[in-house]
N, CA, C and O atoms as a CHARMM CRD file, in Angstrom:
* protein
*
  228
    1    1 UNK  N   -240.10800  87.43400  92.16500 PROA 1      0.00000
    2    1 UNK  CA  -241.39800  87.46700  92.82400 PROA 1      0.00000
    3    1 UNK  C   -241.64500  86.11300  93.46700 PROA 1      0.00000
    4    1 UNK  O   -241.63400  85.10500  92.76100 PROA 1      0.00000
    5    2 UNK  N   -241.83900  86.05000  94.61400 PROA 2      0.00000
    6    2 UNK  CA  -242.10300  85.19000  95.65400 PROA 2      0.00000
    7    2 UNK  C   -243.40200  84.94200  96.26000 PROA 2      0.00000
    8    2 UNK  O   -243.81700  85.84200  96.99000 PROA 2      0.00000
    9    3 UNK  N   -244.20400  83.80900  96.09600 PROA 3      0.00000
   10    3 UNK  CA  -245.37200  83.47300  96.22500 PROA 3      0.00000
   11    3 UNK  C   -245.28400  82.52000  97.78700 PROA 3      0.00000
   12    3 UNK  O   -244.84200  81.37900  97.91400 PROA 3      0.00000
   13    4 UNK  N   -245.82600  83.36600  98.79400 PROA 4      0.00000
   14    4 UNK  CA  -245.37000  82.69700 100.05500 PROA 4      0.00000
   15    4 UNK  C   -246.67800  82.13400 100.80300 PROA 4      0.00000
   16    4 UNK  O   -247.71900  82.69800 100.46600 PROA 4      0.00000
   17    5 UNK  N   -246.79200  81.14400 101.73500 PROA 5      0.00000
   18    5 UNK  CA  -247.83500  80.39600 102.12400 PROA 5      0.00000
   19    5 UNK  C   -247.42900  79.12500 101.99700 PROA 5      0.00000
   20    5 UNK  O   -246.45900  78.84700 101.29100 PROA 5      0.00000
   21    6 UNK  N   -248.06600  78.28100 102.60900 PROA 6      0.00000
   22    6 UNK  CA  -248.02700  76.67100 102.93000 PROA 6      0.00000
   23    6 UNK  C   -248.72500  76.09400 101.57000 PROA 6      0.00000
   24    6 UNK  O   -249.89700  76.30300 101.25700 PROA 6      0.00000
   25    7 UNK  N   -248.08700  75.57600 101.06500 PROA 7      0.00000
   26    7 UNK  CA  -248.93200  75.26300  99.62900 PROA 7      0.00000
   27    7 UNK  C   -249.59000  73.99800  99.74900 PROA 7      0.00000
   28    7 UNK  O   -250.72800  73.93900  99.28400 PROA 7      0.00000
   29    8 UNK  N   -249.16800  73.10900 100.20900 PROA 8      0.00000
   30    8 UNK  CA  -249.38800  71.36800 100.42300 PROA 8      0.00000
   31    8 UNK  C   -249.19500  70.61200 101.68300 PROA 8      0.00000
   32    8 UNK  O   -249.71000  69.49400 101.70000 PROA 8      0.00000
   33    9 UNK  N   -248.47100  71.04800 102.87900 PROA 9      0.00000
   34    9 UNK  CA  -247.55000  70.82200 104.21300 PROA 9      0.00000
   35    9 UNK  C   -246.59000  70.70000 104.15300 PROA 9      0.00000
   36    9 UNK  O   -245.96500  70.67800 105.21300 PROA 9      0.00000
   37   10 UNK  N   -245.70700  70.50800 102.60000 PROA 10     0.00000
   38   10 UNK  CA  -244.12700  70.80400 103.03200 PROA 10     0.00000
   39   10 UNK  C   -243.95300  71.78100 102.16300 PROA 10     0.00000
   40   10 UNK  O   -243.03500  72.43700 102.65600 PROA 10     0.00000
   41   11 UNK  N   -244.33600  72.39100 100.96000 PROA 11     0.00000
   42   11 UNK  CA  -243.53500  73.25400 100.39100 PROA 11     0.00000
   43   11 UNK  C   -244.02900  74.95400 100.84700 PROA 11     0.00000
   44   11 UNK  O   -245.11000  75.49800 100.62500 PROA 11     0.00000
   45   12 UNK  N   -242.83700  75.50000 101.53200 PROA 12     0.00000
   46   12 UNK  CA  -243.19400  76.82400 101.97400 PROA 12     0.00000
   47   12 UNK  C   -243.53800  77.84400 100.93700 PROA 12     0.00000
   48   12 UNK  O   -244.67900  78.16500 100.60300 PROA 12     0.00000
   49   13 UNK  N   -242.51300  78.27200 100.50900 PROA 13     0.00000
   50   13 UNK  CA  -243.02800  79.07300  99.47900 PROA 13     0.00000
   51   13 UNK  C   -242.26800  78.31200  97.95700 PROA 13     0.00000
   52   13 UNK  O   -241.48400  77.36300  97.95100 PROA 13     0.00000
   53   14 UNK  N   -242.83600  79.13400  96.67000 PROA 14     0.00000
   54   14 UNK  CA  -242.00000  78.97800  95.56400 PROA 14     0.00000
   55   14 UNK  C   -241.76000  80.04600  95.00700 PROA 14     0.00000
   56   14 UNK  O   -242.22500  81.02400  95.59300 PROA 14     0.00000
   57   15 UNK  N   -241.09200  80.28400  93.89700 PROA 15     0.00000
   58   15 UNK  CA  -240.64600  81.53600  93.07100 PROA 15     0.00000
   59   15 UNK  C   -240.14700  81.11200  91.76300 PROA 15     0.00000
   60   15 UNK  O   -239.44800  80.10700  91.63200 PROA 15     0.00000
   61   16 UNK  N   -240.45900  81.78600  90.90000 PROA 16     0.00000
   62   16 UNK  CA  -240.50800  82.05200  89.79800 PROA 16     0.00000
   63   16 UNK  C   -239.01500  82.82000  89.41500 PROA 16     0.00000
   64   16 UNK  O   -238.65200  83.88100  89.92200 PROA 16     0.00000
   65   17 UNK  N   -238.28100  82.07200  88.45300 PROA 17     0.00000
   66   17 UNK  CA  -236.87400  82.17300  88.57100 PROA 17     0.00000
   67   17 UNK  C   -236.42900  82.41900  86.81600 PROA 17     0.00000
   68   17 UNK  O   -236.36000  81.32500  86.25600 PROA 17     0.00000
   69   18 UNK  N   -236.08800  83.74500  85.75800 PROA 18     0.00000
   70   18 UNK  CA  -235.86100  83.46400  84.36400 PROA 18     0.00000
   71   18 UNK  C   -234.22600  82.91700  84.60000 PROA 18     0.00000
   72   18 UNK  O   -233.37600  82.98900  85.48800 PROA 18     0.00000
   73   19 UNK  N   -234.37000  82.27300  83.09200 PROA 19     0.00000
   74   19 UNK  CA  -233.32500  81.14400  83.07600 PROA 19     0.00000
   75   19 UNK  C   -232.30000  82.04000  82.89700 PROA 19     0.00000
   76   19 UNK  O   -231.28600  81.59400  83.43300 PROA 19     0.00000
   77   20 UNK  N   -232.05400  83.47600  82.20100 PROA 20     0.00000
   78   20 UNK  CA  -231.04900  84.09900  81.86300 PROA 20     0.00000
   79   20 UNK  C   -230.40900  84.46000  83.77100 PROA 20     0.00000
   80   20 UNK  O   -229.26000  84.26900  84.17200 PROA 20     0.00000
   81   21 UNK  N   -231.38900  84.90500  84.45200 PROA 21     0.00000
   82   21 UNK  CA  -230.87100  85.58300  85.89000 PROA 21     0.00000
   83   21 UNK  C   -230.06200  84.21500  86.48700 PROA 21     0.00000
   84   21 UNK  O   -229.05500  84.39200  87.17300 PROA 21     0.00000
   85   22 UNK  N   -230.42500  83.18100  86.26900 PROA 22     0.00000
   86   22 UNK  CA  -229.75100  81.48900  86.89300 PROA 22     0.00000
   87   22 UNK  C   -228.35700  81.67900  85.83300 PROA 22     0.00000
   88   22 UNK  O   -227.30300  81.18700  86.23600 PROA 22     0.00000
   89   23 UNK  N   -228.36600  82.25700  84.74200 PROA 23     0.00000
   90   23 UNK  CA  -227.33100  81.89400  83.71500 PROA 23     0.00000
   91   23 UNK  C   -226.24700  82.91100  84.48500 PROA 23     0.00000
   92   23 UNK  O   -225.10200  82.53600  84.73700 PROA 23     0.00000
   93   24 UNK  N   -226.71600  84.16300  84.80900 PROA 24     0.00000
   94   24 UNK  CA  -225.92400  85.13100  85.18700 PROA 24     0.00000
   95   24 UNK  C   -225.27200  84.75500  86.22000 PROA 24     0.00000
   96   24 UNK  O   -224.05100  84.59900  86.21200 PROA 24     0.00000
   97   25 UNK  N   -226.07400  84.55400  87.30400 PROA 25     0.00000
   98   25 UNK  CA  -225.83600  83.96600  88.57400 PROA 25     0.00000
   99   25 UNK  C   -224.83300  82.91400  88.61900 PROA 25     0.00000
  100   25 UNK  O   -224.02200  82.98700  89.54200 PROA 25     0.00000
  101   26 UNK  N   -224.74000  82.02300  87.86200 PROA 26     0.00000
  102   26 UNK  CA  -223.99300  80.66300  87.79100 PROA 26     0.00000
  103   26 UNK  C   -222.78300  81.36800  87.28200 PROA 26     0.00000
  104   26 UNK  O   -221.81500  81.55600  88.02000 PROA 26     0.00000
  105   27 UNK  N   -222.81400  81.81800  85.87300 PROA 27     0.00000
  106   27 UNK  CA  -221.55100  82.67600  85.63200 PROA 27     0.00000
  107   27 UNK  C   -220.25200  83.30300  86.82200 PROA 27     0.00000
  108   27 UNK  O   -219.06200  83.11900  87.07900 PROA 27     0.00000
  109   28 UNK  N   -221.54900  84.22500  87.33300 PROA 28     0.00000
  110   28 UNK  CA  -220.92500  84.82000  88.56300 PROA 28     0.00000
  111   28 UNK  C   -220.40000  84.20300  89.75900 PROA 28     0.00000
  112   28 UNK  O   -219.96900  84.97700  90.61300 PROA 28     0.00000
  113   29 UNK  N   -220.34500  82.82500  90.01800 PROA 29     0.00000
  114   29 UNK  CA  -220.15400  82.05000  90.83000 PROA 29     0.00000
  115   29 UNK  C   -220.89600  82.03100  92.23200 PROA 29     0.00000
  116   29 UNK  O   -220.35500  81.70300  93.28800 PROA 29     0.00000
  117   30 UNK  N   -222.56500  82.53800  92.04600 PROA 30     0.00000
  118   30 UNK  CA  -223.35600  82.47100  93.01200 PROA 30     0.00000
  119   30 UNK  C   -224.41800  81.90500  93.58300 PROA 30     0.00000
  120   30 UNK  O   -225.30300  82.35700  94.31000 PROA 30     0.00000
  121   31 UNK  N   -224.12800  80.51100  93.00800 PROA 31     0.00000
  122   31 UNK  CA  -224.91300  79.43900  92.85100 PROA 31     0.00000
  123   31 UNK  C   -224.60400  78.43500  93.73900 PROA 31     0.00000
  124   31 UNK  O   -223.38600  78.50800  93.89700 PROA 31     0.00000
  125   32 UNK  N   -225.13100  77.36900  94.52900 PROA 32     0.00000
  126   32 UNK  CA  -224.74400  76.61700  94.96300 PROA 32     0.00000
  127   32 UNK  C   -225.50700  75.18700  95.29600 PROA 32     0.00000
  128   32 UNK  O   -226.73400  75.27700  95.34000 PROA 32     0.00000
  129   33 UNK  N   -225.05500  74.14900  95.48700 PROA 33     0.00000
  130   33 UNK  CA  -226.43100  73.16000  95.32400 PROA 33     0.00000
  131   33 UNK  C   -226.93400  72.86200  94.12000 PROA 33     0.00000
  132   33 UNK  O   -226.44500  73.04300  93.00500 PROA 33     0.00000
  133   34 UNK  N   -228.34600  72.20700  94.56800 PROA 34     0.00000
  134   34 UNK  CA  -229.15900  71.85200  93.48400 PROA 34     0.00000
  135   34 UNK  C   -229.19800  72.60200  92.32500 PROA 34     0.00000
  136   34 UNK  O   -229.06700  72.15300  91.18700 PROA 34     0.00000
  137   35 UNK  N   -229.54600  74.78900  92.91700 PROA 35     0.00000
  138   35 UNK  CA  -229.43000  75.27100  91.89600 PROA 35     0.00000
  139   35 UNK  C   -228.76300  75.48300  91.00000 PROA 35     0.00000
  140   35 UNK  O   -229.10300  75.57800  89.82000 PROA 35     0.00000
  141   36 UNK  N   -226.96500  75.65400  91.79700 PROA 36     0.00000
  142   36 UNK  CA  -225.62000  75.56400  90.50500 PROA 36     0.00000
  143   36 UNK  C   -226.37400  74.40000  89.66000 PROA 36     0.00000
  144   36 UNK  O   -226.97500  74.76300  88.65000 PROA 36     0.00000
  145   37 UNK  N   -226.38300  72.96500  90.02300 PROA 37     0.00000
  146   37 UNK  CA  -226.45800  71.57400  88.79800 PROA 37     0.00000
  147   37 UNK  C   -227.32300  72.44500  88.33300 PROA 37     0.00000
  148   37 UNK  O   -226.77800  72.91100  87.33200 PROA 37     0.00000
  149   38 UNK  N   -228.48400  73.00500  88.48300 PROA 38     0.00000
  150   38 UNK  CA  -229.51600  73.20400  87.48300 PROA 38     0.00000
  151   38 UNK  C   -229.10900  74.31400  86.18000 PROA 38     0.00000
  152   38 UNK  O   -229.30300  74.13800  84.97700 PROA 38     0.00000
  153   39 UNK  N   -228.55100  75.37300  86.79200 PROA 39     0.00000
  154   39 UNK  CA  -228.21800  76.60800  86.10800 PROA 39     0.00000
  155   39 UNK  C   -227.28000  75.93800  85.22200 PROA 39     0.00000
  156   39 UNK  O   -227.56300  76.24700  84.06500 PROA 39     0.00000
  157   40 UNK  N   -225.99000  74.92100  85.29100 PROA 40     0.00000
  158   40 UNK  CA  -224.75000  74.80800  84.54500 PROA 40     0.00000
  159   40 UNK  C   -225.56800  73.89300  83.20700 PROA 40     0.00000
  160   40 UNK  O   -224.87300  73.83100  82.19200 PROA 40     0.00000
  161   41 UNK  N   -226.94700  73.19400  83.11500 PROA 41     0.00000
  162   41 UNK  CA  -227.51300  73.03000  82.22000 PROA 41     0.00000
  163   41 UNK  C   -228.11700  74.23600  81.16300 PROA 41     0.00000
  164   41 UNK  O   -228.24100  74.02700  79.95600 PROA 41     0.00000
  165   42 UNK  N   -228.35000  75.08600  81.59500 PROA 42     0.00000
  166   42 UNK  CA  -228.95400  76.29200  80.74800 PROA 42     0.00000
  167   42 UNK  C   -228.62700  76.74400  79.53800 PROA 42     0.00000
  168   42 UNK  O   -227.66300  76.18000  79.02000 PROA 42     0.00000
  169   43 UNK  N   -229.27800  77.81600  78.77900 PROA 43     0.00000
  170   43 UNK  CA  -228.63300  78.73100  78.38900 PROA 43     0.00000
  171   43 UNK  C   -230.20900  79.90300  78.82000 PROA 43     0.00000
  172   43 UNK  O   -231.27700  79.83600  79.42800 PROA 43     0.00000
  173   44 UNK  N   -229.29300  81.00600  77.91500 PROA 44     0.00000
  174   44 UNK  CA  -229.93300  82.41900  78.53200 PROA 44     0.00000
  175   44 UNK  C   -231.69300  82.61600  77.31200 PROA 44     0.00000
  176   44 UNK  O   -232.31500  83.67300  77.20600 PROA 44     0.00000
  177   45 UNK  N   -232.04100  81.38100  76.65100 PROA 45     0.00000
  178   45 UNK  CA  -233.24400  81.04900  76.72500 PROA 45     0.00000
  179   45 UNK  C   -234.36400  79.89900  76.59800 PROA 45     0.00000
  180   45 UNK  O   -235.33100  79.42700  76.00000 PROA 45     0.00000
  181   46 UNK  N   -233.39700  79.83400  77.69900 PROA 46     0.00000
  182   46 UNK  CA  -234.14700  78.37600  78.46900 PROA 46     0.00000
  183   46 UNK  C   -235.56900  78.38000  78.32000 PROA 46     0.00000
  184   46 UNK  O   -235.99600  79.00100  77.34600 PROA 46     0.00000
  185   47 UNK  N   -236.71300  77.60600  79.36500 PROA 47     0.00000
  186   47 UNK  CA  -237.56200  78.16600  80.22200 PROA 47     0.00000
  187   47 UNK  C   -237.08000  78.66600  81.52800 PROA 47     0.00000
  188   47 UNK  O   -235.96000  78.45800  81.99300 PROA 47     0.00000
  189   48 UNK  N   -238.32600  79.55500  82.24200 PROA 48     0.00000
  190   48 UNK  CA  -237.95800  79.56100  83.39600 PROA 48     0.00000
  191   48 UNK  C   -238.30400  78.61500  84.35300 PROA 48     0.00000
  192   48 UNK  O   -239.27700  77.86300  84.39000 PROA 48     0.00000
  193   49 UNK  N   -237.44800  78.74500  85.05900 PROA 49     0.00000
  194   49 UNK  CA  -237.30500  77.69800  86.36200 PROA 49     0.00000
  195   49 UNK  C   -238.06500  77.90500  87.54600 PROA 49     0.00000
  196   49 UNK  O   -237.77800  78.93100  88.16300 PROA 49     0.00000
  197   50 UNK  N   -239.10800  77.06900  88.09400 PROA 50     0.00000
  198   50 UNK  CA  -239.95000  77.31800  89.42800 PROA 50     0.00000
  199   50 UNK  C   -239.16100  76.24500  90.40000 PROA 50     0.00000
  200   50 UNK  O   -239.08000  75.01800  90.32800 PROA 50     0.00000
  201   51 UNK  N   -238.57200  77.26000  91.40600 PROA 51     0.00000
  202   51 UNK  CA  -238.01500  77.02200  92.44300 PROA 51     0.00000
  203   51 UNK  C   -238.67800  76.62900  93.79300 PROA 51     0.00000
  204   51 UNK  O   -238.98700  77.62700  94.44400 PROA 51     0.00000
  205   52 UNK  N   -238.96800  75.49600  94.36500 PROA 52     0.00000
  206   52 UNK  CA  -239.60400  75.42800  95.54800 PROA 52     0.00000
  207   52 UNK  C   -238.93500  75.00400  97.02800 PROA 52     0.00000
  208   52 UNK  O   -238.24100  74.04000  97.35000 PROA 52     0.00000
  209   53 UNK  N   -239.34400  75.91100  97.63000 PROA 53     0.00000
  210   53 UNK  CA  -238.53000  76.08600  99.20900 PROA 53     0.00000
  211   53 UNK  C   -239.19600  74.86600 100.05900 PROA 53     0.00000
  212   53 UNK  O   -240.42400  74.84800  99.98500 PROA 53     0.00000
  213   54 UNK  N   -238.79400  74.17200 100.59800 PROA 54     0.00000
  214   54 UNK  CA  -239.76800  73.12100 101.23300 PROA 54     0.00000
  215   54 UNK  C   -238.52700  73.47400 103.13300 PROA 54     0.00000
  216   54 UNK  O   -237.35400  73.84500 103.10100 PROA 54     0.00000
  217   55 UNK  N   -239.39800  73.17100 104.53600 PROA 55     0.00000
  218   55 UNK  CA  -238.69300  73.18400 105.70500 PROA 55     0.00000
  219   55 UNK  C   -237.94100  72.31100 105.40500 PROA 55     0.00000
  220   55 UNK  O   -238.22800  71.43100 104.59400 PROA 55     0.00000
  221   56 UNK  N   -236.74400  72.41400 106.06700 PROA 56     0.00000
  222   56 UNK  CA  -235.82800  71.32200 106.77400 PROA 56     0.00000
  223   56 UNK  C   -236.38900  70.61400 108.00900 PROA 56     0.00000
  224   56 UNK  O   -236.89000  71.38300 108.83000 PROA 56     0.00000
  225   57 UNK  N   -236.41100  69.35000 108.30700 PROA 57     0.00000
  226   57 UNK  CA  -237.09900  69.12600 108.93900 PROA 57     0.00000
  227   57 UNK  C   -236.18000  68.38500 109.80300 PROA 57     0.00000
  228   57 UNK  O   -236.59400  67.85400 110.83400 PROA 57     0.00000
């Protein structure tokens, strides 16, 4: 679930991310970036993770 709108002037949207779906994901090798480093810290009951989209500018 994706909460979309200008929150502050740079962050576009954010989302709400459980730590097990990042655990799966990373497993699966579908991670990349910031989020792989984040996920390869986990386990499957973490907290969840709030993800924020900010433009490239």
């Amino acid at each position: 679930m994706a909460d979309i709108g200008i929150l502050n002037g740079e962050v576009i949207f954010y989302q709400r991310i459980e730590a097990y779906e990042l655990v799966n994901a990373y497993n699966n090798g579908n991670l990349k970036g910031t989020l792989k480093n984040i996920a390869a810290r986990l386990n499957e009951e973490s907290n969840p993770i709030i993800m924020l989209v900010k433009e490239k500018l």
